[in-house]
FIKOLZA-1660 file (N, C-alpha, C; in steps of 0.1 Angstrom, whole numbers, plus 5000, padded with zeros to 4 digits):
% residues 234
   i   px   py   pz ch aa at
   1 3703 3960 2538  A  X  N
   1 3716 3959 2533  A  X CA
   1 3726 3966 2542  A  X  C
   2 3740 3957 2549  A  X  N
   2 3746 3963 2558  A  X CA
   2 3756 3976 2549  A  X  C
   3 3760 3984 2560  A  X  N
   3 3767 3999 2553  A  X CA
   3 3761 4007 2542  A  X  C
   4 3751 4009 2544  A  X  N
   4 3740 4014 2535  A  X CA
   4 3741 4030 2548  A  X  C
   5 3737 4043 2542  A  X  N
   5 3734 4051 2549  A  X CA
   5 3722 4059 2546  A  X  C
   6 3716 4058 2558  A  X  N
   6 3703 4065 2554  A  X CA
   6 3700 4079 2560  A  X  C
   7 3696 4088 2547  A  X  N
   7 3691 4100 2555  A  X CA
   7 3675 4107 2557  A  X  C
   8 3676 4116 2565  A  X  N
   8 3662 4115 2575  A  X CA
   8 3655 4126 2561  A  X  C
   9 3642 4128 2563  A  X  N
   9 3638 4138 2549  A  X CA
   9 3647 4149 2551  A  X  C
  10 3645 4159 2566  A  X  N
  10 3650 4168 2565  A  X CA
  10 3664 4172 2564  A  X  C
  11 3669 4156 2568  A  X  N
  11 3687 4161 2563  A  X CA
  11 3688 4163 2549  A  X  C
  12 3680 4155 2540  A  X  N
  12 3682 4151 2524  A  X CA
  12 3677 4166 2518  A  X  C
  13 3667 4175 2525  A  X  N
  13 3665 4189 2516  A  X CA
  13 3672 4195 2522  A  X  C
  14 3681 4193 2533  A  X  N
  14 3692 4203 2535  A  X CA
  14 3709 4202 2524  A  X  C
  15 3708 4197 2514  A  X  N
  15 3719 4186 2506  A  X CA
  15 3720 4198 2498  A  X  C
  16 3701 4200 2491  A  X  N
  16 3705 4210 2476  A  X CA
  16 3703 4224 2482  A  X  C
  17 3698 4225 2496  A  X  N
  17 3700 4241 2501  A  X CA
  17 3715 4245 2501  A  X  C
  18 3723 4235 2510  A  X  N
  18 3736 4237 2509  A  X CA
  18 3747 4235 2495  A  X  C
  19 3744 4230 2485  A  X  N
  19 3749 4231 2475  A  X CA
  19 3741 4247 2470  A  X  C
  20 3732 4250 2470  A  X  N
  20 3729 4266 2462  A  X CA
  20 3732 4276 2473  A  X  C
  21 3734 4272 2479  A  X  N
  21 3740 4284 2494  A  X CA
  21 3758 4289 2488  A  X  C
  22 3764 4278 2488  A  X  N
  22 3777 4274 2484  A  X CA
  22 3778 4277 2469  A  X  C
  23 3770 4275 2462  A  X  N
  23 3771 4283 2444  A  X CA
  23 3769 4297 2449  A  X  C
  24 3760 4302 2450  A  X  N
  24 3757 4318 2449  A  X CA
  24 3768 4320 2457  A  X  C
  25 3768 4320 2469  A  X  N
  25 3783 4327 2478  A  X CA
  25 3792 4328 2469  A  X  C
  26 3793 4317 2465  A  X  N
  26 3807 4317 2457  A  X CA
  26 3812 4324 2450  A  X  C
  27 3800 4327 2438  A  X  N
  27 3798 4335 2427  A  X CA
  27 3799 4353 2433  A  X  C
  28 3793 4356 2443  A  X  N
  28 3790 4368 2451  A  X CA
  28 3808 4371 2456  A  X  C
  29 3809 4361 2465  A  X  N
  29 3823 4366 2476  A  X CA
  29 3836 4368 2461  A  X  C
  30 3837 4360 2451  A  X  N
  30 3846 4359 2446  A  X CA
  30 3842 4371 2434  A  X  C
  31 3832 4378 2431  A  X  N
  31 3837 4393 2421  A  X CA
  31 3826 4385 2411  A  X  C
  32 3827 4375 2410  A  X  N
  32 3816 4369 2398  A  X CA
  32 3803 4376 2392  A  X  C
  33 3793 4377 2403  A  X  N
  33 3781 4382 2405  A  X CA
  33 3788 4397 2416  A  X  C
  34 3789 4409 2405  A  X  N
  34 3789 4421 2418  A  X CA
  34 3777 4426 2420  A  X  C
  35 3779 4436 2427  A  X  N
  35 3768 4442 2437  A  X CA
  35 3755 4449 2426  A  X  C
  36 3743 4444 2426  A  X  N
  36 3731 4449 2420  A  X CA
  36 3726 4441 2412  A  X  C
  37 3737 4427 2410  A  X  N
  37 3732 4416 2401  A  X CA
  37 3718 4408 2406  A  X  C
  38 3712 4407 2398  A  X  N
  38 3696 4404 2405  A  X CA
  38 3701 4386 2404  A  X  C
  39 3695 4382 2410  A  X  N
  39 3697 4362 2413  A  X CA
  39 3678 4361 2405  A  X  C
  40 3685 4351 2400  A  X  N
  40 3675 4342 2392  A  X CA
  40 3674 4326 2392  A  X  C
  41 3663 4327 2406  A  X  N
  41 3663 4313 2413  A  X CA
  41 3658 4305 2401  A  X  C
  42 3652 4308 2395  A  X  N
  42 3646 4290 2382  A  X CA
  42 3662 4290 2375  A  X  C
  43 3673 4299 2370  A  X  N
  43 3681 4296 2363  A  X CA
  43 3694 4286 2373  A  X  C
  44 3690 4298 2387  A  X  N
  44 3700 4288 2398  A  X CA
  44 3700 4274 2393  A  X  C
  45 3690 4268 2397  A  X  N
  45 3681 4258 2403  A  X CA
  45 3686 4250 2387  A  X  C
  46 3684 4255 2377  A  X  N
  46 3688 4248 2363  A  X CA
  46 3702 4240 2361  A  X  C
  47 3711 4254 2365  A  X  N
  47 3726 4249 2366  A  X CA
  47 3728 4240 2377  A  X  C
  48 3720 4238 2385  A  X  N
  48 3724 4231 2403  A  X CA
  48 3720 4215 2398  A  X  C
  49 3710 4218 2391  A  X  N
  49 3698 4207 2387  A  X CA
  49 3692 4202 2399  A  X  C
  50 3684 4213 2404  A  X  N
  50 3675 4210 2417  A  X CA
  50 3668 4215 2417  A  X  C
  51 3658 4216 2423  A  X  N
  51 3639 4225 2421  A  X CA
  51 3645 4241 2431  A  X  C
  52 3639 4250 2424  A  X  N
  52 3637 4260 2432  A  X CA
  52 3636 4266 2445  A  X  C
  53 3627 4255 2452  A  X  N
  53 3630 4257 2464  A  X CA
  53 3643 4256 2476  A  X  C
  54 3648 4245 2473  A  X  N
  54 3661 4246 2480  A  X CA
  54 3671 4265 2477  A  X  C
  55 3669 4269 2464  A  X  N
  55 3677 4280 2461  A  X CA
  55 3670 4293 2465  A  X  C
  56 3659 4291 2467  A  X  N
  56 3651 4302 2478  A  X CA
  56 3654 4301 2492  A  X  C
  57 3654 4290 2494  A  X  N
  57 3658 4290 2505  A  X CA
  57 3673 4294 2511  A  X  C
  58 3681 4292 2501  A  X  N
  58 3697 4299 2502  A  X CA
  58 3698 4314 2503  A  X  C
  59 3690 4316 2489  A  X  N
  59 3690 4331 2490  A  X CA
  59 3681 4337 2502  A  X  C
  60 3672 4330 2510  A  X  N
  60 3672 4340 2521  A  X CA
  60 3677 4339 2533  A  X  C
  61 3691 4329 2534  A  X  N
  61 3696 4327 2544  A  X CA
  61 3710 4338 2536  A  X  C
  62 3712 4343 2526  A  X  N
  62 3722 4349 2520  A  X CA
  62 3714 4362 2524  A  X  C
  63 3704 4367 2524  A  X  N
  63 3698 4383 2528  A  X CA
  63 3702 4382 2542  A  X  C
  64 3697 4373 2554  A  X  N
  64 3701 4372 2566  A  X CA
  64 3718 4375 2567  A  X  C
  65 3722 4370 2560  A  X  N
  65 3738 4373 2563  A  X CA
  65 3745 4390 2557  A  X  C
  66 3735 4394 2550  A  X  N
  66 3741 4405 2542  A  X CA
  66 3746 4404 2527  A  X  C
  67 3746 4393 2523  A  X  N
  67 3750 4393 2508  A  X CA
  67 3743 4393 2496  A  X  C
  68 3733 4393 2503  A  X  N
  68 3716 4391 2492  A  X CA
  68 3704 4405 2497  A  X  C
  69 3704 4414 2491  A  X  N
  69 3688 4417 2497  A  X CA
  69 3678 4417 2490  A  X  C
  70 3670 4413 2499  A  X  N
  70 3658 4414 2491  A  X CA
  70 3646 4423 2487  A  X  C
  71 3644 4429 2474  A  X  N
  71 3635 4439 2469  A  X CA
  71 3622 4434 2472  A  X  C
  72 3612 4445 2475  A  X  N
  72 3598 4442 2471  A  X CA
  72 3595 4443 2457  A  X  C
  73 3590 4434 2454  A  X  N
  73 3583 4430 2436  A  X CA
  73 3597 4435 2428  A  X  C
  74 3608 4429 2432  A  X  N
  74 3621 4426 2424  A  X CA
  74 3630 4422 2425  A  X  C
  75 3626 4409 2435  A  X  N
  75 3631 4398 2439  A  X CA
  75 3645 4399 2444  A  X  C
  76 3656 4389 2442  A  X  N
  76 3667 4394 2453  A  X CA
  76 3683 4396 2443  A  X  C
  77 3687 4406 2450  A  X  N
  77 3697 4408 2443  A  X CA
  77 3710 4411 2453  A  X  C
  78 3720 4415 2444  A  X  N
  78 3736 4413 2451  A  X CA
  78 3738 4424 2463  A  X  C
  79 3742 4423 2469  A  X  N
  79 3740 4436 2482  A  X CA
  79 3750 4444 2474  A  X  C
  80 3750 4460 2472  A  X  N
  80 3753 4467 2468  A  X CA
  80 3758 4480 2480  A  X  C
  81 3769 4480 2488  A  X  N
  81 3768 4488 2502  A  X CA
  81 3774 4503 2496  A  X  C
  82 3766 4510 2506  A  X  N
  82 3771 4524 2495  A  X CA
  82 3785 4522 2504  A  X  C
  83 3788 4534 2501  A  X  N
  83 3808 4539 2502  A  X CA
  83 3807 4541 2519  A  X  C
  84 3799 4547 2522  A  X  N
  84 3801 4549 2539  A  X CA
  84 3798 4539 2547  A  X  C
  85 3786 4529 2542  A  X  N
  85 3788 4515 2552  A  X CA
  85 3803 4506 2550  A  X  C
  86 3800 4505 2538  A  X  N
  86 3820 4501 2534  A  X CA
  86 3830 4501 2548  A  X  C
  87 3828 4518 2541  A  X  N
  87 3836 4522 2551  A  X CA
  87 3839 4521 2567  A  X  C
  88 3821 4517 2567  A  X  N
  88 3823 4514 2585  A  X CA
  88 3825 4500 2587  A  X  C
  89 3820 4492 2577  A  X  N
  89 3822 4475 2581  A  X CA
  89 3836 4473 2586  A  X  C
  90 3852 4483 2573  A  X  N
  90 3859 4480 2574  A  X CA
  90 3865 4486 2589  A  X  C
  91 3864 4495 2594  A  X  N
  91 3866 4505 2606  A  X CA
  91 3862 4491 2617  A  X  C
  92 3851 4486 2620  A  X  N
  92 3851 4477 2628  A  X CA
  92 3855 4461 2624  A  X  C
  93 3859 4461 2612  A  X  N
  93 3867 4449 2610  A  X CA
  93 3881 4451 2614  A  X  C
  94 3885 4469 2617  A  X  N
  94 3903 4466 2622  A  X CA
  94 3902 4467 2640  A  X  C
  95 3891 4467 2643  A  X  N
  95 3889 4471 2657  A  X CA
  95 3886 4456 2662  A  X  C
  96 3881 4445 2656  A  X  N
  96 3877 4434 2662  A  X CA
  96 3891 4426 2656  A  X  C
  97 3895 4427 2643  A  X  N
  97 3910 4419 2645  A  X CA
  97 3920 4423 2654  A  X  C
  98 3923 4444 2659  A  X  N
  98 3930 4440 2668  A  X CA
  98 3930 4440 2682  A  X  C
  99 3920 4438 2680  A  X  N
  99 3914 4428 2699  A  X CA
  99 3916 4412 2696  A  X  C
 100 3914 4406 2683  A  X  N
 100 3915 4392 2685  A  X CA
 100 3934 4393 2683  A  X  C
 101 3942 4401 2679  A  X  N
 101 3953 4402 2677  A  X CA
 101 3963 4406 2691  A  X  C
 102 3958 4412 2697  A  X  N
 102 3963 4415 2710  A  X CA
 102 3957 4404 2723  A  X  C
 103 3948 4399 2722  A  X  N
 103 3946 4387 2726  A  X CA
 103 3951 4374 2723  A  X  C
 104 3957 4372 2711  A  X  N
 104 3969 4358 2709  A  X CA
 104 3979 4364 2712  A  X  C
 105 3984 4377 2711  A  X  N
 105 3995 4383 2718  A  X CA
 105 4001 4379 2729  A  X  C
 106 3990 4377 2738  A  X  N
 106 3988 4380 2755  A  X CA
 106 3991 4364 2759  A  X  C
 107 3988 4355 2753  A  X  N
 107 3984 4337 2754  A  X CA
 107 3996 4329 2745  A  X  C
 108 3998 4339 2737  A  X  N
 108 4004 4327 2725  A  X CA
 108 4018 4318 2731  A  X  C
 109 4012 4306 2729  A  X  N
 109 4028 4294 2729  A  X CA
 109 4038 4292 2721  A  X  C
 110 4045 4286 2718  A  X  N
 110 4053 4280 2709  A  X CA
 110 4048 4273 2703  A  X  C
 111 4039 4265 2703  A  X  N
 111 4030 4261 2693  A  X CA
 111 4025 4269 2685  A  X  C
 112 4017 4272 2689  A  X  N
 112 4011 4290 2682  A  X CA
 112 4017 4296 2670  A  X  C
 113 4032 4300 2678  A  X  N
 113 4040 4302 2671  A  X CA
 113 4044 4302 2656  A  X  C
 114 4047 4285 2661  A  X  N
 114 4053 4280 2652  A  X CA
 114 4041 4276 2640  A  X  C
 115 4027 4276 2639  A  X  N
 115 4015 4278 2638  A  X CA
 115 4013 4286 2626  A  X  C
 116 4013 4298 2633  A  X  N
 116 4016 4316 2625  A  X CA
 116 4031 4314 2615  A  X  C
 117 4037 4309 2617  A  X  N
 117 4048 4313 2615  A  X CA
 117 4046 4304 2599  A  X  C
 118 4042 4293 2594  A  X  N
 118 4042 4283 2586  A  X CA
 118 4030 4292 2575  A  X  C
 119 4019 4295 2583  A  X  N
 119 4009 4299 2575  A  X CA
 119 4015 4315 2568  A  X  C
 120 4019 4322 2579  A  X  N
 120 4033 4334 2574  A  X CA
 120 4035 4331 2553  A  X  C
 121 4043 4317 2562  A  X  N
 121 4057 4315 2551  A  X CA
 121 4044 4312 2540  A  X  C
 122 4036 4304 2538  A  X  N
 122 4029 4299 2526  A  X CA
 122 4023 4312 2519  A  X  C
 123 4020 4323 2529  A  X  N
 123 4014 4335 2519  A  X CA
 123 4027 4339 2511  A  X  C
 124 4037 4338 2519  A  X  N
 124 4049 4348 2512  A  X CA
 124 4055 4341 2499  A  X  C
 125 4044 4329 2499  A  X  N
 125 4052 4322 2487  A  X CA
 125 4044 4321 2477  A  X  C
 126 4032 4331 2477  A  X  N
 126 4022 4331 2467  A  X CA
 126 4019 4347 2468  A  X  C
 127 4010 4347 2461  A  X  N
 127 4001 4360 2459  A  X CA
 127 3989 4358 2451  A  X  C
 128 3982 4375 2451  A  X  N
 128 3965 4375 2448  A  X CA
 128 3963 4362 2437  A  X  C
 129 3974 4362 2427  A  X  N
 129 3971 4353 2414  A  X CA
 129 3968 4339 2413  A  X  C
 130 3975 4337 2427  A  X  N
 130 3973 4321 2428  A  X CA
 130 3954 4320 2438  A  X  C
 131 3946 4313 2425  A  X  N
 131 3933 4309 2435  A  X CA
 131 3928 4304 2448  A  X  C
 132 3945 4303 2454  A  X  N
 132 3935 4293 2469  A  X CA
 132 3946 4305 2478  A  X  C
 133 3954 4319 2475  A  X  N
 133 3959 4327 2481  A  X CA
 133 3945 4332 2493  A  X  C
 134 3934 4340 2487  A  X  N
 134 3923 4344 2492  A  X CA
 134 3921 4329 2507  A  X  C
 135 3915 4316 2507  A  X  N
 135 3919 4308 2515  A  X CA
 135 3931 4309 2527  A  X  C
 136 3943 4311 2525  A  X  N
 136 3954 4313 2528  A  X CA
 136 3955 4323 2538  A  X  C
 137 3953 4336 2533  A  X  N
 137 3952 4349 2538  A  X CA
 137 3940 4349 2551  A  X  C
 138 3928 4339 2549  A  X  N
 138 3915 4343 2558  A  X CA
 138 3920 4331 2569  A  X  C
 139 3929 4317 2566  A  X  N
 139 3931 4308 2577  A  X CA
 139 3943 4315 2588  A  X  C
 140 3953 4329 2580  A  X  N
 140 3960 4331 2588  A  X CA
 140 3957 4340 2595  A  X  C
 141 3940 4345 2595  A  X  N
 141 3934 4356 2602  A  X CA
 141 3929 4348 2611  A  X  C
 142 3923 4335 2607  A  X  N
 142 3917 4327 2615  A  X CA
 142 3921 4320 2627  A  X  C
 143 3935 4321 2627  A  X  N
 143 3945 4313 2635  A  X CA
 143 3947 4324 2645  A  X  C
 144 3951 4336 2642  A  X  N
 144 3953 4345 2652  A  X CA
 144 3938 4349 2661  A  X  C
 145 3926 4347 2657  A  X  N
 145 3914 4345 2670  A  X CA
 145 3914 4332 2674  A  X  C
 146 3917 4321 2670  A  X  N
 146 3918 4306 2679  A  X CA
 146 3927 4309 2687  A  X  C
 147 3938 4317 2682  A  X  N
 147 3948 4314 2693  A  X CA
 147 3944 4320 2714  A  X  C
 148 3939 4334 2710  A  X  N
 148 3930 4339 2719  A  X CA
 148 3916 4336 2726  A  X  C
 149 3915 4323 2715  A  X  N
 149 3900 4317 2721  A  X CA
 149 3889 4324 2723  A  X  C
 150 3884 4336 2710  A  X  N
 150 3877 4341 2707  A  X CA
 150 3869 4338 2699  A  X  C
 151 3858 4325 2702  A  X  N
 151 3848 4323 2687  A  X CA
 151 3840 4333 2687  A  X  C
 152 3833 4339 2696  A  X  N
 152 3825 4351 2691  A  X CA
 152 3832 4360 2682  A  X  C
 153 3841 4363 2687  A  X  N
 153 3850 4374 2682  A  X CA
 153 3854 4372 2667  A  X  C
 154 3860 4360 2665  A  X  N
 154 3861 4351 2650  A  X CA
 154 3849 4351 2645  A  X  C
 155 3837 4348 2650  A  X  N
 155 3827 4343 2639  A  X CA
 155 3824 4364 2635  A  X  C
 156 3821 4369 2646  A  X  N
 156 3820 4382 2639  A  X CA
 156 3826 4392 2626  A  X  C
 157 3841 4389 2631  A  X  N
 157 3852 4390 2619  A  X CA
 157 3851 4382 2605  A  X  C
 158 3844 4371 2606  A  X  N
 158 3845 4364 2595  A  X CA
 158 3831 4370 2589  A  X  C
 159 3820 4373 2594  A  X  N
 159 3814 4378 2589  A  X CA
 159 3809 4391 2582  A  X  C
 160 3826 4397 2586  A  X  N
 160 3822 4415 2584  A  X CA
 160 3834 4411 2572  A  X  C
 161 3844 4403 2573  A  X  N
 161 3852 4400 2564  A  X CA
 161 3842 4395 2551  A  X  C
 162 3838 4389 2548  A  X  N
 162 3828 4379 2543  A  X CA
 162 3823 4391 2534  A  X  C
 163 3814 4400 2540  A  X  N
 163 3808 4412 2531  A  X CA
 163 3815 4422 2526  A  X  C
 164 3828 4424 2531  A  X  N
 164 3840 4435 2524  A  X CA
 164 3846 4428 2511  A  X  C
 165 3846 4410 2511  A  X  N
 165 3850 4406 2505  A  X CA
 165 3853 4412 2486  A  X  C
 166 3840 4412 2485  A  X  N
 166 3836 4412 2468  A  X CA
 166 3843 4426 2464  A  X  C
 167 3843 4436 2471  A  X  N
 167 3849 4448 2474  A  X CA
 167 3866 4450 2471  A  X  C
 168 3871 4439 2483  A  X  N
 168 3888 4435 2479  A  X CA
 168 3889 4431 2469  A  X  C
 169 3879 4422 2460  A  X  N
 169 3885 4412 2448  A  X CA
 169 3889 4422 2437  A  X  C
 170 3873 4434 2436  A  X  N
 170 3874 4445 2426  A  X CA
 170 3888 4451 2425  A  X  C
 171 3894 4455 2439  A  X  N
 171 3904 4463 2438  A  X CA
 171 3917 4455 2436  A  X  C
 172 3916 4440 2439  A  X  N
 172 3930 4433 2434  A  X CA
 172 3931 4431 2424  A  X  C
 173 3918 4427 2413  A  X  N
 173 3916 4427 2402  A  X CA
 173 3926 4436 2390  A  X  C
 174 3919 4450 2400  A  X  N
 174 3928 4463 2390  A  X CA
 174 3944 4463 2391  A  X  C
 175 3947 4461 2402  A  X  N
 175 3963 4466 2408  A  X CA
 175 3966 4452 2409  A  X  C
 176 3960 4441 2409  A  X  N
 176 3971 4426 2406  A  X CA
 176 3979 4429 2417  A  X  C
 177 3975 4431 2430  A  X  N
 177 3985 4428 2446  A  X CA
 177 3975 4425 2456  A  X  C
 178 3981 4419 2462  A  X  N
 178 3969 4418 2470  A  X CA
 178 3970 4426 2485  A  X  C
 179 3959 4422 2492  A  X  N
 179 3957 4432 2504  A  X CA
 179 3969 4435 2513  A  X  C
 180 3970 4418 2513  A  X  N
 180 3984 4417 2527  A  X CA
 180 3995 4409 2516  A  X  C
 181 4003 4422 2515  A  X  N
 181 4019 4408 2507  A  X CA
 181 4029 4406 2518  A  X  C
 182 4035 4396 2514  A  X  N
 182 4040 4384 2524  A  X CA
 182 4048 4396 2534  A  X  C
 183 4055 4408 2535  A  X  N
 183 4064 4412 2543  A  X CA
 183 4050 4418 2552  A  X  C
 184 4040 4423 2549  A  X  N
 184 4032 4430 2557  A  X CA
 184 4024 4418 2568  A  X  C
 185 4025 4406 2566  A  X  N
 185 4025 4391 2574  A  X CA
 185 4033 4388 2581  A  X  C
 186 4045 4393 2576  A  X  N
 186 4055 4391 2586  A  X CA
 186 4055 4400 2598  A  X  C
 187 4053 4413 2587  A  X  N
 187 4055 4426 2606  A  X CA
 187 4040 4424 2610  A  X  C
 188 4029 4416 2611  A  X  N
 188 4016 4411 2615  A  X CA
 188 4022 4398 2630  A  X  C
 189 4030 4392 2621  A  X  N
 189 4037 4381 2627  A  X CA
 189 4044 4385 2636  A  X  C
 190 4053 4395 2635  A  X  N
 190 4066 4401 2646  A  X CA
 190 4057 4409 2659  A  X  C
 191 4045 4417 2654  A  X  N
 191 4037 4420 2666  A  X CA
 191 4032 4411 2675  A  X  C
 192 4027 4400 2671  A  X  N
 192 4020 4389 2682  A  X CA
 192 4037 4387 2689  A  X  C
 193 4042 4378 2678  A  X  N
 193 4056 4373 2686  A  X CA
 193 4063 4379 2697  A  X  C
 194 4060 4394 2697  A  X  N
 194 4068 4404 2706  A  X CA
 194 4061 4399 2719  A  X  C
 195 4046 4393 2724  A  X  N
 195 4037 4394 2735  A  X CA
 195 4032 4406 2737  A  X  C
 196 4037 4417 2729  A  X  N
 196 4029 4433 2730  A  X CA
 196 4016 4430 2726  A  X  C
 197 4007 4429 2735  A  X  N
 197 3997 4429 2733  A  X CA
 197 3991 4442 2725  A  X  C
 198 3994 4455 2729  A  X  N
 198 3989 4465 2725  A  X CA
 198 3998 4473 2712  A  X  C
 199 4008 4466 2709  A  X  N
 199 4014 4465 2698  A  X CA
 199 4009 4457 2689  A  X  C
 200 4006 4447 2690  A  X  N
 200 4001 4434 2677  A  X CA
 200 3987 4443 2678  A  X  C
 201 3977 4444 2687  A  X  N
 201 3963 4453 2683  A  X CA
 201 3965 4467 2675  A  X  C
 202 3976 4476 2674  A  X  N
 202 3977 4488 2668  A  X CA
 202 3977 4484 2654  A  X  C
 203 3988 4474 2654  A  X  N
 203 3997 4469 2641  A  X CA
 203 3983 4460 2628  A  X  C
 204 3973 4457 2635  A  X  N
 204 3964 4448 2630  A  X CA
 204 3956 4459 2626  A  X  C
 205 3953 4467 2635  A  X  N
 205 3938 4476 2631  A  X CA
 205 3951 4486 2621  A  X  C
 206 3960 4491 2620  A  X  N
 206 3965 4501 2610  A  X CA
 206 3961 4497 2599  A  X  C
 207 3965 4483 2598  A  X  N
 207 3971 4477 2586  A  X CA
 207 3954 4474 2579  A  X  C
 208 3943 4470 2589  A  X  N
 208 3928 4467 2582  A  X CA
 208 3928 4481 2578  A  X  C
 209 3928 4494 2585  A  X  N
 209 3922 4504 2586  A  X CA
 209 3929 4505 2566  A  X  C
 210 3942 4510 2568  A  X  N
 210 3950 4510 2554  A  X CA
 210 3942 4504 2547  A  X  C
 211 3941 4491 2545  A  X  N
 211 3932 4486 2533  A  X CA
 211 3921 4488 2531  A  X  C
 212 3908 4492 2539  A  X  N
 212 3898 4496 2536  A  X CA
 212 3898 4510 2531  A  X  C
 213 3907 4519 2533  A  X  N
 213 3907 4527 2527  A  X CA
 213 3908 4529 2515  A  X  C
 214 3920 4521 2510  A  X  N
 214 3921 4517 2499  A  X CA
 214 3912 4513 2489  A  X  C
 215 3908 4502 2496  A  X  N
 215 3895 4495 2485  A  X CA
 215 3880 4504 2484  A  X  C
 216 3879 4513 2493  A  X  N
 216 3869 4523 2497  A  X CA
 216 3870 4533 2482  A  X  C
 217 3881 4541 2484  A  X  N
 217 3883 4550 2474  A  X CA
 217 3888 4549 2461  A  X  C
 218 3890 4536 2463  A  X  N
 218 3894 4527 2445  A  X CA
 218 3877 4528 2441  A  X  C
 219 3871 4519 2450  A  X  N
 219 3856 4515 2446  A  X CA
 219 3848 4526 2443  A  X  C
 220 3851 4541 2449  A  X  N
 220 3844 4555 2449  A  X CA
 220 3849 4559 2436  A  X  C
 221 3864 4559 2431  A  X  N
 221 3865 4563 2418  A  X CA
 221 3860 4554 2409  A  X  C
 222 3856 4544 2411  A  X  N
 222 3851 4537 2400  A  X CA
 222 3835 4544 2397  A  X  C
 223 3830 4543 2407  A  X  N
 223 3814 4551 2409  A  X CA
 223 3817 4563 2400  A  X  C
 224 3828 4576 2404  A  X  N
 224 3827 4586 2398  A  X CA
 224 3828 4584 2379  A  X  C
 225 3834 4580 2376  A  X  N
 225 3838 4573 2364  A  X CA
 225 3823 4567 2353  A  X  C
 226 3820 4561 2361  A  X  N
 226 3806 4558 2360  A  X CA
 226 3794 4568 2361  A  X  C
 227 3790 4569 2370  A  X  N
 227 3778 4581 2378  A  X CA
 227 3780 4595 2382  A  X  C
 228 3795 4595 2383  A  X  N
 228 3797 4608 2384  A  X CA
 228 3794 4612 2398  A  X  C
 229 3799 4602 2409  A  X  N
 229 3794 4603 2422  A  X CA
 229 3802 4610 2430  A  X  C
 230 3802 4613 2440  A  X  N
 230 3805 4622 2454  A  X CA
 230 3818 4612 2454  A  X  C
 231 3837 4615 2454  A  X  N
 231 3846 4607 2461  A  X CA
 231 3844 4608 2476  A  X  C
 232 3848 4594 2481  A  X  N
 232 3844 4589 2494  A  X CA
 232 3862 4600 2497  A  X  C
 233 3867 4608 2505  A  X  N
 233 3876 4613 2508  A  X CA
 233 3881 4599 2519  A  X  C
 234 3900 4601 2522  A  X  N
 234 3907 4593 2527  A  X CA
 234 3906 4597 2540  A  X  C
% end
């Protein structure tokens, strides 16, 4: 039969790995499942309507990335990072944005520009409330390492980004604002535009450094509250 498409075995069990890859993340990055929630691959696999294995298979490509680990004889659960890795993921998440930030600094065109400048304006015309803000906010991080033509440097950031995530949601959750509001995009935006290179990298790592702090010692008083734990100090 012409226009018929056929797939090979191994593409066809890559179909329901990537659909339970894409549910759990989802459920994890977005606050759904927080940190210590154990995953329960037969119930995955129920709601997916796909055998088990495909969702074993997700969850151990989700341990490889950091958002799953897995226990001996208690199977796998939500990565749980105490207060001081937090703290460092975020420390080197403001150190690789502003190297990818002072690098489109250095390069950037009018294209570019005008680029940053639209994606700018769309944050400033939303916030945390609106569901595709989170989207919004990570394509206009994303834009500023293309522009520098740093995929290493992007795929790293997206991944240290990726595991702080669940962390930010808790803390927008409480305070209803979100990380970056639209004027703090703008003076993000006014550093590249300058070509200060080492102005747009200061302006980038302050501004990560600020937020991790923030969500750090929001997240530590919630602990004390709870457990009665050690505050992570600013």
């Amino acid at each position: 039969m012409t226009g018929a498409t056929y797939l090979s075995d191994s593409e066809a069990r890559l179909i329901p790995k990537a659909r339970a890859y894409g549910y759990i993340r989802e459920q994890i990055v977005t606050g759904v499942w927080a940190g210590g929630h154990r995953l329960q691959p037969e119930r995955i696999a129920r709601a997916l309507g796909i055998s088990r294995m495909p969702v074993r298979d997700a969850i151990s490509q989700l341990d490889s990335e950091g958002l799953v680990t897995m226990r001996p004889n208690q199977g796998a659960v939500v990565t749980l990072l105490p207060l001081n890795e937090l703290s460092d993921l975020f420390e080197i998440r403001a150190v690789l944005e502003g190297l990818a930030a002072r690098k489109a600094a250095e390069v950037m065109g009018p294209n570019d520009l005008e680029e940053l400048q639209l994606l700018s304006e769309r944050l400033m015309r939303n916030d945390f409330e609106n569901p595709k803000w989170q989207a919004y906010h990570d394509q206009f991080h994303d834009a500023v390492s293309e522009i520098g033509q740093q995929k290493h440097l992007q795929r790293e950031i997206r991944r240290i980004r990726t595991a702080v995530q669940p962390y930010i949601i808790i803390y927008f959750q409480e305070y209803r604002h979100s990380e970056m509001v639209g004027d703090e995009h703008k003076m993000l935006l006014d550093a590249i535009a300058s070509g200060n290179g080492l102005l747009a990298e200061r302006t980038f790592r302050d501004h990560v450094l600020w937020a991790g702090r923030s969500t750090v010692n929001f997240i530590a008083m919630k602990q004390n509250k709870t457990d009665g734990g050690v505050r992570l100090a600013s």
